[in-house]
N, C-alpha and C positions, 0 to 999 in steps of 0.2 A: 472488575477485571479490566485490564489496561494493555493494547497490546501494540508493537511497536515495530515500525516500516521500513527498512533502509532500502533503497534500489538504487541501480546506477546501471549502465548501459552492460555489465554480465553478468551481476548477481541482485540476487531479493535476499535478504535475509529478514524474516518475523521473530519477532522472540513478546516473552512475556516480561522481560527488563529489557532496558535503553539500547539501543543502537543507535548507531547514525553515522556521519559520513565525515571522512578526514578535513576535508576541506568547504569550506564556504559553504554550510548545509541550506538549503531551503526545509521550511517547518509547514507541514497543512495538517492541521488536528481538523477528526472529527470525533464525535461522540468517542469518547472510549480506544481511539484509534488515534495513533501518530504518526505522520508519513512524512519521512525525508529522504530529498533528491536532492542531487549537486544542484547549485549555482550557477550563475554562468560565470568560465571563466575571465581573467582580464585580458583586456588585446595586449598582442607585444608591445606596445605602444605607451599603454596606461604601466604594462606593469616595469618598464624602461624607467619610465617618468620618477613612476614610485623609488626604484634601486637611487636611481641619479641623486635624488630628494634625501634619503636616506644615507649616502654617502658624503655628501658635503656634510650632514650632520655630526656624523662620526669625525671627519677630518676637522669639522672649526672644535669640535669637544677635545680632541687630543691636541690641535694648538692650544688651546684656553688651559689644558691640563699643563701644558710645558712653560706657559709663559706665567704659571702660578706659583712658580717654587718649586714643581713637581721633576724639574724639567732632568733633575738625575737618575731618574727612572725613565728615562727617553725611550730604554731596550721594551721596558714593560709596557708602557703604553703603545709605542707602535706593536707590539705584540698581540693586546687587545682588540688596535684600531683594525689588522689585519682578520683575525677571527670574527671579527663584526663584519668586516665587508663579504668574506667567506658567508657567512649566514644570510645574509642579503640578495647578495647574488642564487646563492641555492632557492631562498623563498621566493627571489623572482622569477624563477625556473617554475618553481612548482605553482606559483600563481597564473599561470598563463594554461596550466591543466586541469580537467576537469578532475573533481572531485571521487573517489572511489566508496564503497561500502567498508567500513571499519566489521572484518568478519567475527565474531562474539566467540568466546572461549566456550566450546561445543564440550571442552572437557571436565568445566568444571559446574556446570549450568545445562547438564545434557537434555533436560529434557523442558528446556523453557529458551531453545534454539532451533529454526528450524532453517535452512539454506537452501534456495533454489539455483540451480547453474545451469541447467538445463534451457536453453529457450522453449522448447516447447511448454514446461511446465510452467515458467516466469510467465508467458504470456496467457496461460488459465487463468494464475493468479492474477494477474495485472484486467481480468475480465470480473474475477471476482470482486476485488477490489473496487473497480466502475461501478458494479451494483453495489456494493455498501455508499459510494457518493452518491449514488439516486437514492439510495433509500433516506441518507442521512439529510439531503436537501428537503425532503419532505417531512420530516419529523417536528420542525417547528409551527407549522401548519395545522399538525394534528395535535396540539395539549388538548388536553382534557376528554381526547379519545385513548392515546397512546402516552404512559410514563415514558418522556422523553430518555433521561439516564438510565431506566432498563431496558427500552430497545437500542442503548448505546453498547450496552453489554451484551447483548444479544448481537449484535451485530461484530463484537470484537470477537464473541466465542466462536460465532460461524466463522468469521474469516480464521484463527486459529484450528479451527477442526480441518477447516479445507486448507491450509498451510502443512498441516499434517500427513492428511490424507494424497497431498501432489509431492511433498518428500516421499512419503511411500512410493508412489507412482514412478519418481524422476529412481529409485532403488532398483526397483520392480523392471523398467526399461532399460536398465544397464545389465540387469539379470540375462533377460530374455533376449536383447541383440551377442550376449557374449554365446547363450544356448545356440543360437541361430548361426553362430560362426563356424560353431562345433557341428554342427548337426547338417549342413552344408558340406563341410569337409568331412562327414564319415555317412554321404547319403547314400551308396552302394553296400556298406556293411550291413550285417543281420547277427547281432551278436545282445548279450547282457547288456555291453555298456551301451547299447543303442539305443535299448530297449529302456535302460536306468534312463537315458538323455529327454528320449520323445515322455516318460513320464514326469519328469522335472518341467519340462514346455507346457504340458499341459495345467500340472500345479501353475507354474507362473500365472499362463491366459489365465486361470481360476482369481487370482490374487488379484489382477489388472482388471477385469471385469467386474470384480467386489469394490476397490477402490474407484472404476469409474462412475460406479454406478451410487456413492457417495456422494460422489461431486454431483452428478446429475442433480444429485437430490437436492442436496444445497443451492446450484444455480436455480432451480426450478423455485425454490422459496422464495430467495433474495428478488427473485425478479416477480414472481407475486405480490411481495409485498412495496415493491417498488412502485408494481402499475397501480396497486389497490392505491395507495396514497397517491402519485399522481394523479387519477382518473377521479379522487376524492377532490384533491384541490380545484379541480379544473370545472368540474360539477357544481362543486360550492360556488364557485364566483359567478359562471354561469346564474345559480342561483339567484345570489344577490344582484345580479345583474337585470333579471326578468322582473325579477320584485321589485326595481328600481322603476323601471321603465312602465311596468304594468299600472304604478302608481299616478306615474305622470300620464298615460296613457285614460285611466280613470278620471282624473279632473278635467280632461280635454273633451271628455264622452259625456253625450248628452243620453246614452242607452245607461243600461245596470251593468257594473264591473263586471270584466269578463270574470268567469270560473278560474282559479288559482292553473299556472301549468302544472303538466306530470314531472317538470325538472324536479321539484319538492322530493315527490316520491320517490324520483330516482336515487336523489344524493341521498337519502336514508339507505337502499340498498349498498351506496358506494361507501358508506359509514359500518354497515355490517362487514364489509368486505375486509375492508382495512382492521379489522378487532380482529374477524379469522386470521386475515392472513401473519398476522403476531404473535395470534395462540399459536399459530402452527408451529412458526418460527420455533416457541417458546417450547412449545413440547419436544424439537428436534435440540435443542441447543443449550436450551434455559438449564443451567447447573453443571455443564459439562466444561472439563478442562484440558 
């Protein structure tokens, strides 16, 4: 499973095929995951330079074209030379602005799209996302505890379930403020349709509570299995570090080598930790689309 990032300062769009961004994308893959954000864009300055550079070009091409023979199509080629400087000039316009999210055709690909507009909901996502870069920076650390390319996928399914589940959420939140408007302007009444309103409010809260308590669930892994592998690598070096020193510390002793430390012990616990905390993952997420 391969799943795929666009953001830009008002939308996130995830999808299960390519996105990505109009202009000058920046690319960060991790496992199983692709994340593109604009570039920066060019100063006025640079992107001046560029047009300027670009125009003489066009103008010595349409003299060299007229002094070739060409030169009784004069009409045609300055025709050309001027829709070329027109393209120039617009690309220098749009060079000097950031890039936007190219929004994916939700019509024809509905259910391998998902769009965040919301800020509040962007910026869940943009937390969930941080924990898949903790989890994913630790992954090379753990071979031979952790199938690197299945907790890649494991980590693309979570972040896609919870891309889902904050669509719903950002749905669900335009539901309940539109309820809230209503229900605000008809607080003195005592009738059916008051009565239909406040029971729609409360389905919403029911739906908004199911869906947060999704996410809970997801951040609560992601961030398990982030610490369990960090707090493993940190363990292990430690480790290797005591074992270093203990050794040198032995040829320098004229007593019997101290007793091994308890770090040993521990980084075995930090080694169980990190295999739970995967299965767990893996029972929440492993096979799900």
């Amino acid at each position: 499973m391969q799943v795929w990032i666009a953001r830009d300062s008002t939308t996130t769009a995830i999808a299960l095929r390519p996105v990505g961004i109009n202009r000058n994308p920046n690319r960060h893959k991790l496992p199983s995951i692709t994340v593109v954000t604009p570039g920066p864009p060019l100063t006025e300055k640079s992107a001046s330079r560029r047009a300027k550079f670009q125009l003489v070009l066009v103008a010595l091409g349409a003299l060299y074209l007229c002094g070739t023979g060409a030169g009784a199509y004069w009409w045609l080629i300055l025709m050309a030379a001027v829709v070329l400087a027109m393209a120039i000039f617009s690309a220098s316009v749009k060079a000097e602005q950031l890039g936007t999210v190219i929004t994916p055709d939700r019509h024809r690909h509905p259910d391998a799209h998902r769009v965040l507009m919301s800020q509040q909901e962007r910026s869940e996502f943009d937390a969930l996302l941080r924990l898949a870069e903790r989890v994913a920076k630790t992954l090379p650390a753990l071979q031979g505890l952790v199938d690197s390319n299945e907790a890649g996928r494991l980590l693309a399914q979570g972040l896609w379930h919870g891309a889902k589940n904050l669509a719903r959420k950002q749905e669900i939140r335009e539901v309940r403020d539109d309820l809230k408007r209503h229900a605000v302007a008809r607080s003195d009444e005592v009738s059916r349709s008051r009565l239909d309103l406040l029971h729609q409010q409360q389905r919403a809260g029911a739906l908004w509570n199911e869906v947060n308590a999704e996410l809970e669930k997801l951040t609560s892994q992601l961030t398990a299995a982030a610490a369990a592998g960090e707090t493993f690598i940190r363990d292990r070096d430690l480790d290797d570090t005591l074992d270093r020193t203990e050794k040198a510390l032995a040829k320098l002793s004229i007593d019997d080598p101290a007793v091994p430390s308890a770090a040993t012990e521990h980084l075995a616990e930090e080694t169980t930790a990190v295999v739970q905390a995967y299965r767990e993952l893996n029972d929440l997420y492993g096979g799900k689309r």
